[in-house]
C-alpha positions in Angstrom: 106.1 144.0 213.0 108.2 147.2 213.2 109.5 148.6 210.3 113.6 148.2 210.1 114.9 151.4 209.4 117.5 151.2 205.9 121.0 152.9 207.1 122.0 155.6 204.2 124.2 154.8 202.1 127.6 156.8 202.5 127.0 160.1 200.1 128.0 159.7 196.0 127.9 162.6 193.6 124.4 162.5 191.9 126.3 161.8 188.6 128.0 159.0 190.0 124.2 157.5 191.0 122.7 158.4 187.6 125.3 156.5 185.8 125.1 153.3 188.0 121.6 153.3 187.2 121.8 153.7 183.6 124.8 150.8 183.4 122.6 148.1 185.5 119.1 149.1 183.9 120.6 148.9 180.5 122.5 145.5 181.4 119.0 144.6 182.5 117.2 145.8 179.6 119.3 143.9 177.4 118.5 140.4 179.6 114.8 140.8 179.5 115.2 142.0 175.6 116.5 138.6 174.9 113.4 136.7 176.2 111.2 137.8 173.7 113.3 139.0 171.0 114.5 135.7 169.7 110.8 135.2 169.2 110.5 137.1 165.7 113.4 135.7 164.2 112.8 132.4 164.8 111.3 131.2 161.4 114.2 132.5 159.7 116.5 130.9 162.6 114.5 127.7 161.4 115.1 128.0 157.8 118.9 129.1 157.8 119.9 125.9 160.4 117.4 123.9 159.2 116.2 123.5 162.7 113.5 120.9 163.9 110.3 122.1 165.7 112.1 120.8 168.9 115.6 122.1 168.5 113.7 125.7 167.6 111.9 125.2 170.7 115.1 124.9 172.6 116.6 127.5 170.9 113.6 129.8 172.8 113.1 127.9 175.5 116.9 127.4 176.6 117.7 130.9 177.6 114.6 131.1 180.0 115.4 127.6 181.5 118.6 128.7 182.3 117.8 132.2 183.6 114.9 131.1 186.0 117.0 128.1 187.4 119.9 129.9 188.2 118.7 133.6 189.7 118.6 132.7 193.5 122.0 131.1 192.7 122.8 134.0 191.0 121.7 136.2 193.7 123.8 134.6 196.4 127.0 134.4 194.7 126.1 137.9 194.1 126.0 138.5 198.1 129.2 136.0 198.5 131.1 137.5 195.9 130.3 141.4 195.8 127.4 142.5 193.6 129.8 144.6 191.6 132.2 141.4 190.9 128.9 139.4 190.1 127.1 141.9 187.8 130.3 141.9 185.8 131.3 138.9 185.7 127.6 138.0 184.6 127.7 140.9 181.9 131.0 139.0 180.7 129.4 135.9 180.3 125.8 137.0 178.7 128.3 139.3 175.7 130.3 136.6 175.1 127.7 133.6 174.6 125.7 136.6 172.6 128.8 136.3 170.8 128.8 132.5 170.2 125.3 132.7 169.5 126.1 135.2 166.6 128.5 132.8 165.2 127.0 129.7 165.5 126.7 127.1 162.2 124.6 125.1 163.6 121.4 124.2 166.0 122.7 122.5 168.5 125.7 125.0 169.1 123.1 127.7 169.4 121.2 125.8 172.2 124.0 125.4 174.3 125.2 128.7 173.9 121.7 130.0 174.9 121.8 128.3 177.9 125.3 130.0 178.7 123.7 133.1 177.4 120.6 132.4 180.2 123.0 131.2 182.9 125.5 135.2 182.5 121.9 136.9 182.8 120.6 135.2 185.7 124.3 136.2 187.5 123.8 139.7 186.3 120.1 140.6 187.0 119.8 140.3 190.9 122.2 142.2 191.2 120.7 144.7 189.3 117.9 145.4 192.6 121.2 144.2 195.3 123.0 147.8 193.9 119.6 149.9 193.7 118.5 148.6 197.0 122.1 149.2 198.6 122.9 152.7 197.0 119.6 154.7 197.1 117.2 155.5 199.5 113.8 157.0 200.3 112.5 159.0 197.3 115.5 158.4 195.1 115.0 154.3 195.5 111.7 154.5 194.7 112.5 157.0 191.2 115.1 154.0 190.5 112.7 151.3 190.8 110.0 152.8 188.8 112.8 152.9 186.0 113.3 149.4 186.7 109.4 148.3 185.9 109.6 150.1 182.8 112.5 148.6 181.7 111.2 145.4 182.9 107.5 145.9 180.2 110.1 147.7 177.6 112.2 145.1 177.1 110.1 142.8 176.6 108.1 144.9 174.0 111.2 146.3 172.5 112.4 142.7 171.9 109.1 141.9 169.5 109.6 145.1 167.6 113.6 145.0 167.2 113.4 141.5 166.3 110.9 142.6 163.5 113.3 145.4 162.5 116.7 143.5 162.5 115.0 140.4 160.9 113.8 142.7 157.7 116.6 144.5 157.2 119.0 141.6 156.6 122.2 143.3 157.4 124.8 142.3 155.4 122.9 139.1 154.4 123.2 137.9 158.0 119.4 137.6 158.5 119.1 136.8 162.5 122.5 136.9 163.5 122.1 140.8 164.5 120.0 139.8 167.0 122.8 138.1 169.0 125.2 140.5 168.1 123.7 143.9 169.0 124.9 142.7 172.3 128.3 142.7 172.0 129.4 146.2 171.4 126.8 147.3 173.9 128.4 144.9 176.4 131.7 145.6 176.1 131.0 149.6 176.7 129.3 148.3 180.3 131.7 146.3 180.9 134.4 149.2 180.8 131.5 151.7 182.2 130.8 149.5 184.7 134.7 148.7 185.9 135.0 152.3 186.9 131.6 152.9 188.0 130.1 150.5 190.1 130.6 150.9 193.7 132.9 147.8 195.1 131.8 145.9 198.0 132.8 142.3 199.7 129.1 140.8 199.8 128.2 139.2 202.9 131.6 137.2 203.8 130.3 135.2 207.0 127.3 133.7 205.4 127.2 130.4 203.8 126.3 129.1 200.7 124.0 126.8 201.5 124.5 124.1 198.8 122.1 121.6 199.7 119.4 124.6 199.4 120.6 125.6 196.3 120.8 122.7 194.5 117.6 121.5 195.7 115.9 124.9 194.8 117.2 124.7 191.4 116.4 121.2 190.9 112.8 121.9 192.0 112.4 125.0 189.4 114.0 122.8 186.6 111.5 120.0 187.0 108.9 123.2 187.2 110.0 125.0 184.4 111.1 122.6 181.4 107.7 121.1 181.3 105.8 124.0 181.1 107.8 125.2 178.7 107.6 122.5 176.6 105.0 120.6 177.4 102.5 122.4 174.9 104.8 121.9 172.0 105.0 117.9 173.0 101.2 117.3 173.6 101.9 117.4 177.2 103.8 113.7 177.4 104.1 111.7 180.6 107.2 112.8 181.6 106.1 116.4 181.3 103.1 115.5 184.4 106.0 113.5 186.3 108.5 116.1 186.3 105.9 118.7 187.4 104.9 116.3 190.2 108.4 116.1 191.1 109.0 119.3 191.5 106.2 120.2 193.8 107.8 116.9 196.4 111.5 118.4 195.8 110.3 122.2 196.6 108.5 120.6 199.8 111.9 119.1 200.5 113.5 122.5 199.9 111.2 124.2 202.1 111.2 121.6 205.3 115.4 122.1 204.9 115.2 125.8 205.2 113.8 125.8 208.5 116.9 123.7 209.6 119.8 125.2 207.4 121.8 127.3 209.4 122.5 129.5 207.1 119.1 129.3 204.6 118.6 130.3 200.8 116.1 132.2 201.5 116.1 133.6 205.4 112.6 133.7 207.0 112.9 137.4 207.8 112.8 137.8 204.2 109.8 135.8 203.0 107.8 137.1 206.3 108.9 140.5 205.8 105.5 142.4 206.2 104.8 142.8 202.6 106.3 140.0 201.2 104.3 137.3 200.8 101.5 139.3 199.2 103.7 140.9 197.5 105.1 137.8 195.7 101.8 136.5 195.0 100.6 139.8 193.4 103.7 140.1 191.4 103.6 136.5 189.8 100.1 136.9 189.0 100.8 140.1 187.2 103.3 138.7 185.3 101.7 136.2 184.5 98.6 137.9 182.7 101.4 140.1 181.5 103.5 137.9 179.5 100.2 135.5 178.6 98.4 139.0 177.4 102.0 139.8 175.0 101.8 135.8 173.7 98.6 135.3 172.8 98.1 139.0 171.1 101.2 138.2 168.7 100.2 134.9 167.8 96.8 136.6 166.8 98.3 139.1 165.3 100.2 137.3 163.2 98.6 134.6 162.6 94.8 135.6 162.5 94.7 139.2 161.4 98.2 138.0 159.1 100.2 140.9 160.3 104.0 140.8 159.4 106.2 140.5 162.7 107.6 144.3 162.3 103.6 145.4 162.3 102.5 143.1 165.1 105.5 144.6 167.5 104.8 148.2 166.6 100.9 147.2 168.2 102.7 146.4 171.4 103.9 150.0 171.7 100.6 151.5 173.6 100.8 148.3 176.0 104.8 149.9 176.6 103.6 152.9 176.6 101.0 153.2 179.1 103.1 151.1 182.0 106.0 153.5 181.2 103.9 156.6 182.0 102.1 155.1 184.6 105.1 153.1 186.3 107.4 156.6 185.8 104.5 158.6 187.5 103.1 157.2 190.2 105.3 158.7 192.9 103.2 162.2 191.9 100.2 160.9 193.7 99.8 161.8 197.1 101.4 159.0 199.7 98.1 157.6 200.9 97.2 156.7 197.9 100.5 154.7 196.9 99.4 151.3 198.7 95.8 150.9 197.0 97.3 151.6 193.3 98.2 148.1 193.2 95.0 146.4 193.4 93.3 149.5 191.7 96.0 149.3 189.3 95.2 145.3 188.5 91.8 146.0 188.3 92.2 148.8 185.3 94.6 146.2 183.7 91.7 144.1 184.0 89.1 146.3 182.1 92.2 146.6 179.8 92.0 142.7 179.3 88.5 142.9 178.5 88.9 145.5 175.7 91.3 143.7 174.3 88.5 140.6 174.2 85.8 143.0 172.7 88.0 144.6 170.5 90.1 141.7 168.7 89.6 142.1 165.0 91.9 145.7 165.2 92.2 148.8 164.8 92.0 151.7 167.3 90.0 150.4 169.7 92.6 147.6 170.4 95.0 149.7 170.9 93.3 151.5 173.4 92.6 148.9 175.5 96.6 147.4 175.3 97.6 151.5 176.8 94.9 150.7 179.4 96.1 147.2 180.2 99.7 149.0 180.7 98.5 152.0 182.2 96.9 149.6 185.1 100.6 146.8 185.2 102.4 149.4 185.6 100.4 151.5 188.4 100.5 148.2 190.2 103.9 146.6 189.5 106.1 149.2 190.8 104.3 150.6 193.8 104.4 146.4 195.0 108.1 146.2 194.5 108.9 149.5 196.9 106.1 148.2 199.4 107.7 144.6 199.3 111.4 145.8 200.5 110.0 148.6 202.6 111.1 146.1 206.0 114.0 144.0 203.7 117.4 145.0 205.6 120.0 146.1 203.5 122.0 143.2 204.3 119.3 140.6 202.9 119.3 142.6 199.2 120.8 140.1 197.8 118.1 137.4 198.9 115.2 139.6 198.7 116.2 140.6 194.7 116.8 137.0 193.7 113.6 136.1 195.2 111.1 138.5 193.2 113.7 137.9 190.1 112.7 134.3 190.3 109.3 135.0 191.1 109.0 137.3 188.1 110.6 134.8 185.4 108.5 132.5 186.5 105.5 134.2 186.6 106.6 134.7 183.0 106.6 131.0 182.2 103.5 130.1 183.7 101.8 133.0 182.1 102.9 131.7 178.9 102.2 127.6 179.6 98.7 128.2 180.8 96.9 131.1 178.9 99.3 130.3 175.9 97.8 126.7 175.8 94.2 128.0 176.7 94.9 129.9 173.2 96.1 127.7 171.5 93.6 125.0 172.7 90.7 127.3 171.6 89.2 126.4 168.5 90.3 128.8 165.8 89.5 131.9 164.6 92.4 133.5 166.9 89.6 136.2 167.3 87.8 134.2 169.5 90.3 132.4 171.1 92.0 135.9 172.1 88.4 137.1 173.9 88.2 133.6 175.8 92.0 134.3 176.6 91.6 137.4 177.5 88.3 137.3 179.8 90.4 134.7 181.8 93.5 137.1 181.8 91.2 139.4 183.5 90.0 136.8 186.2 93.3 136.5 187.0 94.2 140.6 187.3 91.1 140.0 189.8 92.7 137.5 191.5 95.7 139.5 191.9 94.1 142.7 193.1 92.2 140.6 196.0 95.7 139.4 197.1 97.2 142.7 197.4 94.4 143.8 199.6 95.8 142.0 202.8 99.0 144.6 203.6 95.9 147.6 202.8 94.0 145.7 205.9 97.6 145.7 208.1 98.3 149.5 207.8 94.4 150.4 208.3 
């Protein structure tokens, strides 16, 4: 297939550009902060509300159920409504439930406002690719979307280590509650930066909707998600194996409808774009050994070496590091090279894995292998998000962004459900349930690496 050639966009003072990047990365950073940063305050959350094990869960859990379900819905009212409209209005929402969340007396208020809180970020984060995608070009896209990867590991990292901070300092006496409202202040000043900043545009006025596809899409991840997120935590129940199994016959549904909608969720150029399909295959599976590598190392951490949370998240800071250097570098390697560093790239994150397997009890050779296991993530992660929307029109940003959003969340989710329960199902010590963890982690970087061979084979 030929590749579509991407009109410019009209020219912007480089100023202008810089500071659009820095107000949608850092409304970005802030979403994917929020995954993991609850996790560290959560005892005291338990203690202070006197929440039960399953309300706690919830309060975790809720923000990612939201934020998965909604992001193709997200990323279409983003392309009805205009991205800018949609990032702020999404911004709006995510400060003001981080807000609520602050102020909340009691569990079952902080649920719900979580799940507002997921809902606002999974309106603001496809449109955080829509406004790259649709403002830069050539070598200054691909500079903005190796920021993006790096935000993508740093928040996630930055969330364990801020957590640990915020938690032991106890500002004020208000123990967790500083974890909800850093937000606020932050989101105001993008919300003001962002009003006089942010290019306008109408979105895509003569496309529809498509309710019945997104109903049925989000229906199908809900049934996906909620039992894999809390199926562990139940002893994987019944209904937990029912709902999975009905959301494999309501995403078959989904996908026989799209071939008739007139106006489909997700348009068929998009998924068949030349680079696509691998390309969400190899991302899932990335973030999957990504976020399953971050969960089982801090619950060894913690609870086999008996490392406080402030000293566990520091430990996470080579992992950072490493797909940081590697993610904000890779454009210095000559062009021909820039395809293969994606499967090479899994495969150092795989010998990464196995150090960290070898090396469990501590110390310096752990931390070694977590820079290596980042170095390799982030060499392959953000070369395969520039290859996947090489042939993606401008016009289908929108879909194309909500797409590898929802394929990264839930690559998250099931990185977490399946090598977090292998973990956990281990027999202790954590030691050796991290190296059986881990040499499956690996497996899987394998796994990935093999399915980002096939657009290697297309170009030779």
């Amino acid at each position: 297939m030929a590749q579509i050639t991407l009109s410019a966009p009209a020219a912007r003072p480089p100023v202008r550009l810089g500071r659009l990047l820095t107000i949608v990365l850092v409304g970005q950073f802030m979403a994917v902060l929020d995954v993991s940063v609850v996790n560290v305050a959560a005892p005291t959350i338990r203690t202070d509300l006197h929440a039960s094990g399953a309300g706690l869960q919830l309060v975790i859990a809720g923000y990612t159920i939201a934020y998965a379900v909604l992001l193709i819905t997200g990323a279409r009212l983003g392309d009805r409504l205009g991205h800018r409209a949609a990032f702020q209005a999404g911004l709006a929402v995510f400060t003001a439930a981080s807000l609520a969340c602050g102020l909340a007396g009691g569990t079952g208020a902080l649920i719900g406002f979580r799940f507002v809180q997921g809902a606002g970020a999974a309106l603001l984060v496809p449109q955080v690719m829509s406004l790259i995608q649709r403002n830069f070009a050539g070598a200054a896209r691909a500079r903005a979307l190796s920021v993006y990867g790096a935000v993508l590991a740093g928040g996630t990292v930055v969330g364990q280590v801020a957590g640990g901070l915020v938690v032991s300092a106890d500002l004020f006496g208000t123990g967790w509650r500083p974890v909800f409202l850093v937000n606020v202040p932050i989101g105001v000043v993008l919300l003001a930066a962002g009003a006089r900043t942010l290019p306008g545009d109408r979105g895509e006025q003569g496309r529809g909707l498509d309710l019945p596809g997104l109903v049925s899409l989000s229906a199908a991840t809900l049934l996906f998600v909620v039992p894999l997120v809390l199926g562990h935590e139940e002893n994987w129940p019944l209904w937990g194996w029912l709902m999975l199994g009905g959301g494999v016959v309501v995403f078959a549904l989904f996908v026989a409808a799209q071939r008739r909608a007139s106006s489909p969720l997700v348009p068929g150029r998009v998924a068949g774009a030349p680079g696509m399909r691998s390309g969400l295959v190899t991302i899932f599976l990335c973030m999957c050994t990504f976020s399953g590598f971050l969960f089982g190392l801090a619950l060894h951490l913690q609870g086999g070496l008996g490392y406080s949370p402030l000293r566990a998240g520091l430990y996470f800071i080579p992992g950072a590091g490493g797909f940081a250097l590697s993610s904000l570098n890779w454009r210095r390697v000559p062009a021909r090279w820039h395809r293969p560093m994606t499967p090479a790239g899994l495969v150092v994150a795989g010998i990464g894995y196995l150090g960290l397997a070898v090396f469990a009890s501590g110390g310096a050779g752990l931390e070694v292998a977590m820079g290596l296991a980042g170095l390799g993530l982030g060499a392959a992660f953000c070369p395969l998000l520039v290859v996947a929307l090489t042939h993606v029109a401008v016009t289908d940003a929108a879909d194309a962004s909500g797409l590898l959003a929802m394929t990264n969340q839930l690559g998250q989710v099931v990185g977490v459900a399946t090598f977090g329960t292998l973990f956990l199902s281990v027999a202790p010590p954590t030691g050796h349930a991290l190296t059986v963890t881990c040499v499956a982690l690996a497996g899987a970087a394998a796994v990935g690496a093999c399915c980002a061979l096939p657009p290697l084979r297309r170009r030779g």
